[in-house]
C-alpha positions in Angstrom: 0.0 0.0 0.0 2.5 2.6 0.6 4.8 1.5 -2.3 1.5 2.4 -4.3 1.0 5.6 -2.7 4.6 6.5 -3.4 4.4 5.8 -7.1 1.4 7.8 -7.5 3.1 10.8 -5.9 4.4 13.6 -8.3 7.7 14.7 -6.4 9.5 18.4 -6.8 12.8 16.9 -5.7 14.8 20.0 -7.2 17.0 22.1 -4.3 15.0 25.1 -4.8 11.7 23.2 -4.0 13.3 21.9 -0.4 14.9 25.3 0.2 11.5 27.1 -0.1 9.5 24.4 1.8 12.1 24.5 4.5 11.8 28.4 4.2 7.7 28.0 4.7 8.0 25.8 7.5 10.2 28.7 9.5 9.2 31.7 8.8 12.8 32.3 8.3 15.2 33.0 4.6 18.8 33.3 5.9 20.5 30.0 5.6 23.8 30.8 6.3 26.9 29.7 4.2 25.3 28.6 0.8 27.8 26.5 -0.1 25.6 23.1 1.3 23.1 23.8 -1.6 26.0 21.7 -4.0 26.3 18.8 -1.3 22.4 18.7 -1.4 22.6 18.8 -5.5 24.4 15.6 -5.3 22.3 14.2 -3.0 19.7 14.6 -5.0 20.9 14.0 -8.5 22.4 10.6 -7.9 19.1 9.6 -6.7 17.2 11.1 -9.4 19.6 9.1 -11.7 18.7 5.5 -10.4 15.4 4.2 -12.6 15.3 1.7 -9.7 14.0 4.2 -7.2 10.5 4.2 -5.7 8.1 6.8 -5.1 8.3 5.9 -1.5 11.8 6.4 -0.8 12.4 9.6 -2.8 9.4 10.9 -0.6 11.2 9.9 2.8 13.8 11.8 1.7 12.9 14.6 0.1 10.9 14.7 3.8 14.3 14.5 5.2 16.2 17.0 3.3 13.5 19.9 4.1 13.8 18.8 7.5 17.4 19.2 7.5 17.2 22.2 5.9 14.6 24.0 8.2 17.2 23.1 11.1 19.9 24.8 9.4 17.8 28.0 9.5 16.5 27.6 12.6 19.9 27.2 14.3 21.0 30.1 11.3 18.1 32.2 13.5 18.8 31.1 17.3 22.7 31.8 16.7 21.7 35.6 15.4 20.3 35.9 18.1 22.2 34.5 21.2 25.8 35.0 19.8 26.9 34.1 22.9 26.3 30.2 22.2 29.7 30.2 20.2 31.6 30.6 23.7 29.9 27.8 25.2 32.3 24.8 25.5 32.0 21.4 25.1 34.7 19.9 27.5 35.9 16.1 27.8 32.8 14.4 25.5 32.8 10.4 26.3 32.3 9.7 22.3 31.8 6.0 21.5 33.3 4.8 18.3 33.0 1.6 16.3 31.8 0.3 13.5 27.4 -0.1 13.4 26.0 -3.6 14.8 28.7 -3.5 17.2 27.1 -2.8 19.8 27.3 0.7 20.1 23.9 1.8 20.7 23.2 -0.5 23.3 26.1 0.9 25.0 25.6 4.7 24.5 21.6 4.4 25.9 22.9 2.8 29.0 25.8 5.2 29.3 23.5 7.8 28.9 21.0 6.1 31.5 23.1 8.6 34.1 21.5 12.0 33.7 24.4 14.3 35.0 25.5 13.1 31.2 24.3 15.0 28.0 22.7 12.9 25.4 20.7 13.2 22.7 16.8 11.6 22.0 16.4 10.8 18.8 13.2 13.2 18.9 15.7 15.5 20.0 18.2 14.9 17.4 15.2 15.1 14.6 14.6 18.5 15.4 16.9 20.7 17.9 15.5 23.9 17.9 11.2 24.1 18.5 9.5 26.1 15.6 8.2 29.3 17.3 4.8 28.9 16.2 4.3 25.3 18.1 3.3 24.9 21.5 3.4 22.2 23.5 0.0 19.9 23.5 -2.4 20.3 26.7 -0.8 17.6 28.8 2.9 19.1 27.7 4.0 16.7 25.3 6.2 18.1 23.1 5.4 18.4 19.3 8.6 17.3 18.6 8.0 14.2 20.5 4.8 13.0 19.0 6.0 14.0 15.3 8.8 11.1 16.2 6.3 8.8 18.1 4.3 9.2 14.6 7.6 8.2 12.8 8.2 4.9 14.7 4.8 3.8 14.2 5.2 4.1 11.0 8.2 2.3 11.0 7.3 -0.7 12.7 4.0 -1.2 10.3 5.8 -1.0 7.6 9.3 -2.4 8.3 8.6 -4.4 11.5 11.5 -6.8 10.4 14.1 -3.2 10.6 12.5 -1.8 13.5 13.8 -5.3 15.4 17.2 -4.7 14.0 17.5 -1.1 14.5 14.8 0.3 17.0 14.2 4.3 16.5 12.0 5.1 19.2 11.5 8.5 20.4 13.2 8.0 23.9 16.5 5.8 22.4 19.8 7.6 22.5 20.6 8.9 18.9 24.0 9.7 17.4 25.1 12.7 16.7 25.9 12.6 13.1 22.5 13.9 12.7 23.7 17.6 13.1 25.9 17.2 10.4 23.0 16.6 8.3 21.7 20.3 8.0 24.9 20.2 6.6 24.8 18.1 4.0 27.6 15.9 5.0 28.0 12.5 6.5 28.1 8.6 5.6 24.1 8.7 6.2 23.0 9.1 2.6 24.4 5.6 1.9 21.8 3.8 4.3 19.2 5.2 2.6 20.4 5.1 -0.8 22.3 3.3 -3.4 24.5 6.0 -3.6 28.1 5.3 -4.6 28.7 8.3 -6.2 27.9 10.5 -2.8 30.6 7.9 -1.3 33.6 8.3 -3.5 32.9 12.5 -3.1 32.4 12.4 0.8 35.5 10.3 0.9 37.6 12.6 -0.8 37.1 15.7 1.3 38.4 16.8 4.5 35.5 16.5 6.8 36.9 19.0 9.7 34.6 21.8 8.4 31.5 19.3 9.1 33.0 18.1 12.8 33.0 21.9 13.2 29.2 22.2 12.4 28.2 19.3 14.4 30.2 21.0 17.1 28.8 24.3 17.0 25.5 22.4 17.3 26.1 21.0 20.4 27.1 23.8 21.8 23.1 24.6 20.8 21.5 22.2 22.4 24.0 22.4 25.1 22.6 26.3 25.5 18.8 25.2 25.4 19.4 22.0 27.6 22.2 22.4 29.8 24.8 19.6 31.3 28.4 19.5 31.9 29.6 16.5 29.8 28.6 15.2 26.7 28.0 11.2 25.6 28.3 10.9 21.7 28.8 7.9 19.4 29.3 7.4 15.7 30.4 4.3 13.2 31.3 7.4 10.8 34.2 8.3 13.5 35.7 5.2 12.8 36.7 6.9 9.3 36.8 10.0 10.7 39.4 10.3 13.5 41.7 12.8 12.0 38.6 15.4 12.0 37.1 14.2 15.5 40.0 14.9 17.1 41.1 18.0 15.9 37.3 19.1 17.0 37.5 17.3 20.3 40.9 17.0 21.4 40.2 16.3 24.7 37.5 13.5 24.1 37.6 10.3 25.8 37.2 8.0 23.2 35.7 4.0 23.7 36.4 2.0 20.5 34.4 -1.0 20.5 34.9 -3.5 18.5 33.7 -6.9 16.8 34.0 -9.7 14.0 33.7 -7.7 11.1 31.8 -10.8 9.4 28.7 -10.3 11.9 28.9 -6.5 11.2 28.6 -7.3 7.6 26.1 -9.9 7.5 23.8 -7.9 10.3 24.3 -4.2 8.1 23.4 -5.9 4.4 20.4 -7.8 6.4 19.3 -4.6 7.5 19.8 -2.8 4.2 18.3 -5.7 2.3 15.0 -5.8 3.9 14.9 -1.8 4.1 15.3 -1.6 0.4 11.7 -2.8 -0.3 11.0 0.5 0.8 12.8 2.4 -1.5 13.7 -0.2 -5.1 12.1 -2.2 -7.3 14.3 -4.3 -7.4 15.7 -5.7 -4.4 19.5 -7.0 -4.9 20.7 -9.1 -2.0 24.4 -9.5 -3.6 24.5 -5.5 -4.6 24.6 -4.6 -0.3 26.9 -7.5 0.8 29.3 -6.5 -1.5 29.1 -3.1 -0.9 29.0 -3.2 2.8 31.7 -5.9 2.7 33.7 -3.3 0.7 32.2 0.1 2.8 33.1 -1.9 6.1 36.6 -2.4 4.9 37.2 1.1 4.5 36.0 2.2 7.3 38.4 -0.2 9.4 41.3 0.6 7.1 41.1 4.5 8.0 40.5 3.2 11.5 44.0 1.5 11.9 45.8 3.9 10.0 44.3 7.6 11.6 45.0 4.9 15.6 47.9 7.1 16.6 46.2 10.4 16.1 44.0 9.6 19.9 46.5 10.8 22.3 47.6 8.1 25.0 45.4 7.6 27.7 42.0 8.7 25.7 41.1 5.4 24.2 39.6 2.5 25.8 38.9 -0.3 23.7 35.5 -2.6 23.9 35.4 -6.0 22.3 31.8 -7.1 21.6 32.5 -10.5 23.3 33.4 -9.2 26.7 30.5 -6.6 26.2 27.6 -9.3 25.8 29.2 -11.6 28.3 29.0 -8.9 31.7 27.6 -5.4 30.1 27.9 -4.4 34.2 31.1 -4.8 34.5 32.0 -3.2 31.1 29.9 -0.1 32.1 32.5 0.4 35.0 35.2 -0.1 33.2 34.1 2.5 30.9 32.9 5.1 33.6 36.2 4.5 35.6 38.4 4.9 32.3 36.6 8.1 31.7 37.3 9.6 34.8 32.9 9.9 35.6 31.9 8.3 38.8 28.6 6.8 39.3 26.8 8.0 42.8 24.0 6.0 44.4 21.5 7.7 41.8 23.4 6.8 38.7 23.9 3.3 39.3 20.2 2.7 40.1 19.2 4.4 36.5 21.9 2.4 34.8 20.4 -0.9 36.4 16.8 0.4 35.3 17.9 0.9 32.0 19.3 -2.7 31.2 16.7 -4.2 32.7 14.4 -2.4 30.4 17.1 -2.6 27.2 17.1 -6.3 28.0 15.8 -8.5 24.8 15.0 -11.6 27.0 12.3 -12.9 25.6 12.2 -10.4 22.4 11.9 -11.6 18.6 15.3 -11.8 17.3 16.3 -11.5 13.3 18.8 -14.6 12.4 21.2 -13.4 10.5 22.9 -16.2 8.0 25.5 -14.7 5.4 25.7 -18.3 3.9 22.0 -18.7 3.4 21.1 -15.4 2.6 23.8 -14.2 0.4 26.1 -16.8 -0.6 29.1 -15.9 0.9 31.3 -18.2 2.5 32.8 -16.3 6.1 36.2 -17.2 6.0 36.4 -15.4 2.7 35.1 -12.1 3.7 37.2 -12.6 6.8 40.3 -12.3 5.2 40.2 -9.3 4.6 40.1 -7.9 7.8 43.5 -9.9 9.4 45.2 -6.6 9.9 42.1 -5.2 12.1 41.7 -8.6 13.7 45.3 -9.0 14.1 45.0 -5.3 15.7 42.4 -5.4 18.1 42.4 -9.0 19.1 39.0 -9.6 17.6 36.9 -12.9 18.2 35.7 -15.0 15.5 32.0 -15.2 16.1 30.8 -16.6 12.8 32.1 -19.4 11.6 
């Protein structure tokens, strides 16, 4: 049903269309720096370019994009007016790094379980700044907050299957590479799109300028939600060292890490089963090898950029010890960090794994042999240097 809505949709997906819908949804023209409208053009065009595409998906993000956009002005607006958010500073941020399905989400929302810590909702992250015109509904629930609830409703109907894999419900923790987005710069384009075009240009540039927007949003939602420390986490960081540390040079970074043949298998699972939403034609072979390929590259900037995290900032997580006592790994972490947990903290990081807990929960099986042909050991080998490395356990066999 909602494939055949899409494909009866006519879509403006031209720049100047989002730009003046953004613009509507404001009240407000002065977008900064124009120089994203070019990064959104590519965005845009490769899409446009691929007969494969749905309706569907080019209306998710064309919904996206305007969305990005009307933050951009927004925080274009609040900036104007409170100049003195650029002096705020964002000191000593715990930022989790490793590559996706390792489990870095589960870690960051019970990190973030202790509220003396600074983290991000994903209704939060969706939308930083409130529109002016919105008030909050009679029992105070934000609009923000129910736009999101709407979204994960959505998401489960339609995409129960991902929403198992990859929950996105208001109240989870998200990652920060959403405020690069308004932007128009980050890895997130390619888990929405076949977009290997976007890659090989986001590859090639020097990303600091985009750490440095992300980092002046912070400081924004630091100014409208105070706290003293940050909790962050990103799989882009893991190609992105070089830039995250000249932005946060003082970060406390946990690297976690895990057998990139279960990353793999998990992320072109995912991506598989999400593409029904967005192609005709659904190409099981086209994500594992592109994932196998996109994972390698993200773990081959890893080991080279290592040496650019200062001694004593890194502490690394292997995914084994994680899942085996996520309690005592939690400590570890805290204590590495220099955070101590009071009473009050430890109580709301017991709460929260009990409630993060999948005991009992439908689980996806994920089967790289079955599903995609591929034999382990020879996606494996090309990882030995990062195994090697890190002292990663061989999970699938």
């Amino acid at each position: 049903m909602a494939r055949d809505y899409g494909e009866g949709l006519s879509l403006n997906m031209s720049s100047s269309s989002i730009l003046e819908d953004a613009s509507l949804r404001t009240g407000l023209d002065d977008f900064g720096s124009m120089d994203f409208v070019g990064r959104l053009e590519m965005w845009l065009g490769e899409v446009a370019q691929d007969p494969d595409r749905l309706g569907i998906g080019n209306l998710s993000l064309r919904n996206s994009c305007v969305r990005y956009v009307a933050n951009r002005l927004l925080t274009q607006d609040l900036l104007r007016r409170h100049p003195e958010i650029h002096d705020i500073k964002i000191e000593r941020p715990i930022i989790i790094v490793g590559l996706p399905r390792t489990g870095t989400t589960h870690l960051l929302n019970v990190l973030s379980a202790d509220e003396r810590l600074r983290s991000m909702p994903l209704w939060e992250s969706y939308e930083p700044i409130p529109l002016s015109n919105q008030a909050n509904s009679s029992d105070g629930v934000d609009p923000r907050y129910t736009r999101c609830a709407k979204e994960w409703e959505q998401m489960q109907m339609v995409t129960p299957h991902v929403a198992l894999m990859h929950p996105m419900d208001p109240d989870h923790v998200h990652e920060e590479i959403e405020l690069m987005l308004p932007d128009f710069s980050s890895y997130n384009l390619e888990w929405v799109a076949r977009c290997p075009q976007w890659r090989d240009y986001y590859l090639s540039q020097d990303q600091t300028p985009h750490y440095e927007y992300m980092h002046t949003m912070l400081k924004v939602m630091t100014f409208l939600r105070p706290r003293n420390r940050w909790i962050l986490k990103s799989p882009q960081h893991f190609e992105q060292i070089g830039p995250l540390m000249k932005t946060f040079p003082d970060a406390t970074i946990v690297m976690t890490h895990r057998d990139p043949v279960s990353v793999i298998q998990s992320a072109a699972t995912m991506m598989t089963y999400a593409a029904r939403m967005a192609y005709r034609t659904i190409d099981p072979g086209w994500y594992i090898d592109y994932w196998t390929d996109r994972i390698e590259k993200l773990l081959t900037a890893a080991v080279r950029d290592l040496h650019l995290i200062p001694t004593g900032q890194r502490f690394d997580v292997r995914f084994d010890e994680f899942m085996s006592d996520d309690q005592k790994m939690i400590d570890r972490v805290f204590d590495f960090a220099g955070h101590s947990l009071d009473e009050h903290a430890s109580k709301q990081i017991a709460e929260r794994l009990k409630a993060r807990s999948r005991d009992g929960q439908a689980t996806v099986v994920y089967d790289v042999r079955a599903d995609f042909n591929r034999e382990p050991k020879d996606i494996r080998e090309r990882f030995q240097s990062y195994i090697e490395t890190f002292n990663v356990a061989t999970e699938v066999k």
